[in-house]
C-alpha positions as CSV (number, residue, x, y, z in Angstrom):
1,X,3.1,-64.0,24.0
2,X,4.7,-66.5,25.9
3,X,8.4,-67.4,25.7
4,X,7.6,-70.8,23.6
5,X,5.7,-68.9,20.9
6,X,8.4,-65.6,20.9
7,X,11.3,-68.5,20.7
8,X,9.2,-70.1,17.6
9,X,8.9,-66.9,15.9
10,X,12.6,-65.8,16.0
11,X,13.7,-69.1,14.8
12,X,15.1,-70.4,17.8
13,X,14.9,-72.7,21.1
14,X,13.5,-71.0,24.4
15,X,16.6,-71.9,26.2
16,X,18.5,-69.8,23.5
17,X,16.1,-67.3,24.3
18,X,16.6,-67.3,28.0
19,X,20.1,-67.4,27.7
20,X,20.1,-64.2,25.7
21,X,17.9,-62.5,28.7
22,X,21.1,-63.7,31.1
23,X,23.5,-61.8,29.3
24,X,21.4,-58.5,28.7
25,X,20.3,-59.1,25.5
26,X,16.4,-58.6,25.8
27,X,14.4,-55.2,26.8
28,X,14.3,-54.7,30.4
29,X,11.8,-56.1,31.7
30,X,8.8,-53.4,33.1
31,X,6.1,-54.4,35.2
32,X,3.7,-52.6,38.1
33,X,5.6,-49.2,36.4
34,X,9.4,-50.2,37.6
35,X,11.8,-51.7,35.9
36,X,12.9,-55.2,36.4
37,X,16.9,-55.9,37.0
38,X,18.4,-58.9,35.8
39,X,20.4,-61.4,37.9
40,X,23.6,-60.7,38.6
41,X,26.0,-64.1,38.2
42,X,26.6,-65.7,40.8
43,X,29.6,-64.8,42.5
44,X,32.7,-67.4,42.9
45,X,34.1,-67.8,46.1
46,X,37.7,-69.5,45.8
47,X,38.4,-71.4,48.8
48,X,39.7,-69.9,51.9
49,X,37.3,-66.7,50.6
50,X,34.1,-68.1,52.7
51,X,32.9,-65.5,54.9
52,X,33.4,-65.8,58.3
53,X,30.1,-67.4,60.7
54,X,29.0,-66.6,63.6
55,X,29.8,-70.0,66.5
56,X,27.1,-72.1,66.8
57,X,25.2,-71.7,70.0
58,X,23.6,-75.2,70.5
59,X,22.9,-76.4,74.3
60,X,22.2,-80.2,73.9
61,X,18.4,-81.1,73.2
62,X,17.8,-77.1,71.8
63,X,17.1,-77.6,67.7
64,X,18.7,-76.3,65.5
65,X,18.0,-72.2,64.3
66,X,15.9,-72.0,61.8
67,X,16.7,-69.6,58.5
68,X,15.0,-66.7,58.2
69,X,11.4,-67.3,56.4
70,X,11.2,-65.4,53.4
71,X,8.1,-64.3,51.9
72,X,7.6,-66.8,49.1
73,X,8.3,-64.7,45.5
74,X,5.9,-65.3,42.7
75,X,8.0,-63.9,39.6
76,X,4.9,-64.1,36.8
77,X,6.2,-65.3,33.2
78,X,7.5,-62.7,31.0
79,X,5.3,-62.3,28.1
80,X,7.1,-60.5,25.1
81,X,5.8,-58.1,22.9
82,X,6.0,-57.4,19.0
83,X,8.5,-54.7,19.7
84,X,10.6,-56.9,22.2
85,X,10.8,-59.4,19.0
86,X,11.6,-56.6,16.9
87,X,14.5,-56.0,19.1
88,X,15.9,-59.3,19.7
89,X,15.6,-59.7,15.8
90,X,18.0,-56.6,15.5
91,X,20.3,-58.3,17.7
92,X,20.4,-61.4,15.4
93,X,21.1,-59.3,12.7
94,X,24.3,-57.8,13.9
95,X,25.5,-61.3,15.1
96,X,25.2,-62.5,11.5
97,X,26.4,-59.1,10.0
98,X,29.2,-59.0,12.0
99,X,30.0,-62.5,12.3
100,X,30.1,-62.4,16.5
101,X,28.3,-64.1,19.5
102,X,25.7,-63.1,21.5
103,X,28.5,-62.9,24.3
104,X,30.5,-60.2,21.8
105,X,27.2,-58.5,21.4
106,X,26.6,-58.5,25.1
107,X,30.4,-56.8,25.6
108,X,29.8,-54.1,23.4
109,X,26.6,-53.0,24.9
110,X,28.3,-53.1,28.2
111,X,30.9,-50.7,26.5
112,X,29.0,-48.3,25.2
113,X,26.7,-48.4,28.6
114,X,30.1,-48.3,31.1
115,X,32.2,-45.4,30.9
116,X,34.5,-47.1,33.2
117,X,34.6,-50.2,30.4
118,X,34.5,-47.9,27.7
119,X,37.8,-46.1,29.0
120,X,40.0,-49.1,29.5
121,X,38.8,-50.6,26.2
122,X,39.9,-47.4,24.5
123,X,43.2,-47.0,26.6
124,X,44.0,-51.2,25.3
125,X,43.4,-50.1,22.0
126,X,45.7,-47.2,22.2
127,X,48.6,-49.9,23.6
128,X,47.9,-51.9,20.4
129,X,48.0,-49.3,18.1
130,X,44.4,-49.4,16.6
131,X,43.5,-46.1,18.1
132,X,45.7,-42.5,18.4
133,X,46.1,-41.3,21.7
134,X,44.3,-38.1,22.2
135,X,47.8,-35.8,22.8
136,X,49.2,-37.3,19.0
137,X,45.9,-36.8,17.2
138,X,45.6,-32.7,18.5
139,X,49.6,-32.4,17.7
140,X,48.1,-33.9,13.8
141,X,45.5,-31.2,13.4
142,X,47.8,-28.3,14.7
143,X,50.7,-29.6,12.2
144,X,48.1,-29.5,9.3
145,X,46.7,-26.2,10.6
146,X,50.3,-24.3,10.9
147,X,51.2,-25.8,7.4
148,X,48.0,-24.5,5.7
149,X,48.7,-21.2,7.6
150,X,52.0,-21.2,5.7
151,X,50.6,-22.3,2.6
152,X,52.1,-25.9,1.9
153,X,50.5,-28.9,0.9
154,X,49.4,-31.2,3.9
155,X,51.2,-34.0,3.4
156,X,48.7,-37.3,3.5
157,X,47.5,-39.4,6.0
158,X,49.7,-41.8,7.5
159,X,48.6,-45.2,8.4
């Protein structure tokens, strides 16, 4: 089904839709047995950044070089399937469960998917204090291991 009909049966507005496929949030996309990418974001240049260009070679009366002709790209419409509603539906779900944006959602995924990510979310969460670090966690268990060796009660759990 198109992307007006997928839209109207999830309950929302194509261009929520689409902005869902921008951040990740839809299957990938397979056709002719490879797998689509999505669009990376543009990048920002900040002023200054621009790369450098080549001098323009003009001789008076010559025209102007003409960019190179690219072949024109026919992109067909993405037509979604029962199980890609399925999906997107699951994803609502957690938004409301969990009370977060589809840009939140988007973040996790990228966590779980990103070793890199994952490891400096998990070394900020050790800064804060909402995680152990690994060395204070094994020094735990080997405490509570030597005390049950010498038979006296594991004190509890501090928070």
């Amino acid at each position: 089904m198109r992307i007006t009909e997928a839209a109207r049966r999830l309950g929302m507005t194509p261009r929520m839709l689409r902005y869902r496929e921008s951040l990740g949030l839809l299957p990938v996309l397979r056709h002719a047995g490879r797998a689509r990418t999505r669009r990376r974001p543009p990048t920002v240049l900040i002023r200054g950044d621009d790369p450098p260009r080549p001098p323009e070679t003009l001789i008076r009366g010559d025209d102007p070089p003409k960019p190179p002709e690219r072949p024109a790209a026919r992109s067909p419409h993405r037509q979604f399937t029962d199980a890609d509603l399925g999906a997107v539906a699951l994803g609502l779900s957690l938004e409301r469960r969990y009370d977060i944006s589809p840009v939140a959602l988007a973040f996790g995924i990228r966590v779980l998917a990103d070793p890199a990510v994952r490891a400096d979310v998990a070394e900020f969460a050790r800064r804060i204090g909402r995680i152990q670090p690994p060395p204070a966690r094994a020094l735990d268990f080997e405490q509570e291991r030597a005390l049950r060796l010498l038979g006296a009660a594991v004190p509890a759990k501090r928070r």
